[in-house]
Structure formats: C-alpha cells, structure tokens
C-alpha positions as a printed Julia matrix, in Angstrom:
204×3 Matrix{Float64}:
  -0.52  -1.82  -17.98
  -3.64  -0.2   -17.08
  -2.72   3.49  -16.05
  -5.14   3.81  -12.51
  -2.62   0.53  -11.67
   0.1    2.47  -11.57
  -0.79   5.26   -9.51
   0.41   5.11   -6.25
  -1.07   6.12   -2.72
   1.96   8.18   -2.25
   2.29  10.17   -5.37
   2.27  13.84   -4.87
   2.43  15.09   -8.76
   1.44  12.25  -11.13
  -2.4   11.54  -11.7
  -2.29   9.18  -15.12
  -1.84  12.27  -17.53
  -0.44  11.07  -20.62
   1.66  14.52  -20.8
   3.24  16.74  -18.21
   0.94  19.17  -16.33
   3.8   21.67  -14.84
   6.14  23.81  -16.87
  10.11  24.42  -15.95
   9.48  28.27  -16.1
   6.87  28.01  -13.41
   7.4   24.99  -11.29
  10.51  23.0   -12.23
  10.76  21.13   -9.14
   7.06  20.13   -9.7
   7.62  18.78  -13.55
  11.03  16.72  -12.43
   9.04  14.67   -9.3
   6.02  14.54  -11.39
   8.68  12.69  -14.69
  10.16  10.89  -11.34
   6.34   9.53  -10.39
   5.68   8.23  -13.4
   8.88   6.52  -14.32
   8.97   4.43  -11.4
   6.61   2.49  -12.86
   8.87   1.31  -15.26
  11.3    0.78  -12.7
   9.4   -0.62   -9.31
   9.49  -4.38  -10.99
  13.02  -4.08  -11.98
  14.61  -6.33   -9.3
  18.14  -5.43  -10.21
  18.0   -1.75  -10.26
  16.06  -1.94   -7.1
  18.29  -4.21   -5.37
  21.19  -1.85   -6.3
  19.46   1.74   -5.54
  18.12   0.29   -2.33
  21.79  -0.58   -1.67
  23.29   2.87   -2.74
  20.36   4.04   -0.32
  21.52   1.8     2.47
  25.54   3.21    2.15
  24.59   6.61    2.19
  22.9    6.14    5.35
  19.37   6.65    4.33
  18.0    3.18    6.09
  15.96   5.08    8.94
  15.33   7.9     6.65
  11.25   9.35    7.31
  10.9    5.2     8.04
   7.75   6.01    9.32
   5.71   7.89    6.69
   4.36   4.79    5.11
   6.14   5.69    1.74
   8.07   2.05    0.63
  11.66   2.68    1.21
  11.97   1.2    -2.58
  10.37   4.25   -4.2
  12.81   6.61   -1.88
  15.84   4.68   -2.86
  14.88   5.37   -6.66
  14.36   8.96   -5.91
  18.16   9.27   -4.41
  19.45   7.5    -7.31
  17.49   9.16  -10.08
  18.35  12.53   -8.16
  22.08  12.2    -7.11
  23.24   9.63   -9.73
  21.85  10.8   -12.93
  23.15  13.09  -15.63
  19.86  14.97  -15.83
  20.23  16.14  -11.85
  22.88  17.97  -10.18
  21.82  16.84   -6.54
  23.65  15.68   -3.69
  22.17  13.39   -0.76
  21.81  16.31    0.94
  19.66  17.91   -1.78
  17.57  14.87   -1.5
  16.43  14.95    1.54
  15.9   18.68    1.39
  13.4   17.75   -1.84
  11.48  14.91   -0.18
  11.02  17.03    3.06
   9.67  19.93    0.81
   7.36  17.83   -1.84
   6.17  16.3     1.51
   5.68  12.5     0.21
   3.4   10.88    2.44
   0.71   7.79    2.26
  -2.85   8.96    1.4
  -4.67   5.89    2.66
  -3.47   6.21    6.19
  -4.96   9.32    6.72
  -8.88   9.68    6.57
  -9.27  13.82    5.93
  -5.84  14.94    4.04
  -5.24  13.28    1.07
  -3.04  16.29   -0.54
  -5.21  19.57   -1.4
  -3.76  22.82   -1.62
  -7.08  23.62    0.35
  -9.34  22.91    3.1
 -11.94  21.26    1.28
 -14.2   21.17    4.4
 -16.37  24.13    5.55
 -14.53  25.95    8.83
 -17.66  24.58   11.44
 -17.3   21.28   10.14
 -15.11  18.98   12.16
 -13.65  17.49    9.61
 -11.53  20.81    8.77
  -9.79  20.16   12.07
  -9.07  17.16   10.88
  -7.75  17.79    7.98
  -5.97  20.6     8.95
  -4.73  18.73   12.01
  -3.38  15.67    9.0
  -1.97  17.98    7.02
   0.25  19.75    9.78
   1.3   16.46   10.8
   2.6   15.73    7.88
   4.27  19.23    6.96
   6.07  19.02   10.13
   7.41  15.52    9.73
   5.95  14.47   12.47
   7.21  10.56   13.25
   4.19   8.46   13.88
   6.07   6.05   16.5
   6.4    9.29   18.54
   3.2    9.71   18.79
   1.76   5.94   19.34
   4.69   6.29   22.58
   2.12   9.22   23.42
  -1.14   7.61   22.91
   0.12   4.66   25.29
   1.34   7.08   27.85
  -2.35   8.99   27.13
  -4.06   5.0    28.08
  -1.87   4.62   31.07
  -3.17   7.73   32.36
  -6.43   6.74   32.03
  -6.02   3.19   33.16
  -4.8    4.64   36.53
  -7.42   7.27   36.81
 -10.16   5.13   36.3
 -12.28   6.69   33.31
 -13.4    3.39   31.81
 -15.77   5.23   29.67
 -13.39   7.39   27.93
 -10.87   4.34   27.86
 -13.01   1.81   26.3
 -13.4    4.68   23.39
 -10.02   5.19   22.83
  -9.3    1.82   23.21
 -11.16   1.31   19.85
  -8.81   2.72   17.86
  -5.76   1.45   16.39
  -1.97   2.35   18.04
  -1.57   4.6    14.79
  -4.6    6.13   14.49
  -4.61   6.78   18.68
  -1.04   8.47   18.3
  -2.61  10.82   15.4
  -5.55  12.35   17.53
  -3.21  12.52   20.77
  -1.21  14.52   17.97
  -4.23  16.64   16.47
  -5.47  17.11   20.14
  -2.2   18.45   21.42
  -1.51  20.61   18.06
  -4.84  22.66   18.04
  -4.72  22.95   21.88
  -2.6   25.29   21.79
  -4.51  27.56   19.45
  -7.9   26.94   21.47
  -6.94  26.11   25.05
 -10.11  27.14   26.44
 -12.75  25.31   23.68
 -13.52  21.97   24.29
 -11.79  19.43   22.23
 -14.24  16.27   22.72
 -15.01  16.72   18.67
 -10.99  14.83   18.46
 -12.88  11.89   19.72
 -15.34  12.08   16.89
 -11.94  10.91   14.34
C-alpha cells in the first residue's frame, strides 16, 4: 500500500516516516499516538476488530463522544482499545479522553486556514491569521460545531427579520458548517477587539 494512501486527514503525529520522529525521553505521549497513527492502517480494514472496538466503544459510553469533530468514530474506538485494553498502556477510559482532548484530533479538510502548525504561518496584517488563529481556538477549546450552526441560524433569523438582504444573501452563501464557524471566529475575537470592525470575517 502506497504510504500518502494511508495518511489520514485527521492524523496529528504520523506523516509517512518509515521510523519514529519523537523520542520517550522528550515527548512520550507524542511517539505512542504517532505508533497509534500508523498502526491503524493495519487495522482500519479489519472488520472484526473494528466491529468489536467500536462495540467496547459503544459500552463504555463513548457513542456521542467529540461526535462532531469530523474524526470517524472507527479510528476513536481503536484509540480506546489500543489505550485501555492493551498490555503496552496503563490507561483507563478516563485517561482516554483526557489524551484525545490534549493531542486535539481534529479533521484538516474542514477547515480552510488551520491545518495543525505549532505557528501562525500567516503574517499578523493578513486576514488569514485571524483565521487561522480563530480555527485553531476552535478546535483547542472543543468547540461542538452543531452549537454553532444553532448560532448561525439564529444569526439568519436576525437578519431575515431586520431586513438586510444584502448582508443575508452573503451569508446565505455559505454552508450551515462553515456559517456556524465565522459566527464562532466573529464572536471569539470580538471580545479582544470590540471596537475594530470585523467585516474581514465575511472575507472566510
């Protein structure tokens, strides 16, 4: 199997390398979900041990479980097990959540700016570093993307009842996702710059 086929839009750690990148002295945390990434490629086919992680998954009350961060609930059901159930870890459920929340597991290709970096790779008058930096809050905080599409149809309503067709017809362009993630980015970096104008969110 070719290795860019295995990479995942939701990998944090794992890249293709042919040998681990992080040491245990350093990072341990880092080399285990990195070993984790890379050996659920020999496991996401495997019907059976899918079928009975996702079920282990299911009885320790993991079914609603970040459902909304567009990771498959397959590859989180394989974490659990390969975490709580194996010899090599000494985690409880517990432990796993606390991991996933802190290695921050997200999909890349829903968001247009953040796709990971340690760093702001845009320049600070750019608008795109609001974006990004608006992304990558969103997804530190755990932020629940159904939330915020509620929001962005409260946000239309508004509109639709004050009567600013122009500004409607622009948000109405974008999709119920994407519309909940600028109501999100708007709200977030309002409160750092309440007195700047924020028409640059429209620009997403």
């Amino acid at each position: 199997m070719p290795v860019d086929s295995v990479i995942e839009p939701y990998f944090r750690l794992y890249k293709g390398e042919e040998t681990n990148p992080y040491d245990e002295i350093t990072n341990m945390d880092f080399k285990r979900f990195w070993n984790l990434e890379k050996q659920w490629a020999l496991f996401k086919n495997n019907e059976k041990y899918i079928a009975e992680a996702l079920d282990l998954y299911s009885k320790e009350g993991l079914d609603d479980f970040c459902e909304d961060d567009g990771v498959p609930m397959e590859f989180k059901a394989y974490l659990m097990c390969r975490m709580v159930k194996s010899p090599h870890y000494i985690y409880q459920t517990k432990d796993f959540k606390k991991k996933y929340f802190e290695m921050c597991y997200f999909n890349r290709n829903r968001f247009r700016y953040y796709k990971g970096e340690d760093s702001n790779p845009f320049k600070k008058k750019d608008f795109r570093s609001n974006f990004w930096y608006g992304e990558r809050e969103f997804i530190k905080t755990h932020q629940s993307i159904k939330h915020w599409e509620a929001q962005g149809r409260l946000v239309i309503e508004e509109l639709e009842q004050s009567c600013n067709d122009e500004l409607l017809s622009k948000l109405k362009t974008y999709s119920p996702e994407t519309l909940g993630l600028i109501v999100y980015i708007k709200k977030h970096l309002g409160k750092w710059c309440p007195y700047d104008s924020l028409d640059w969110v429209l620009t997403y």
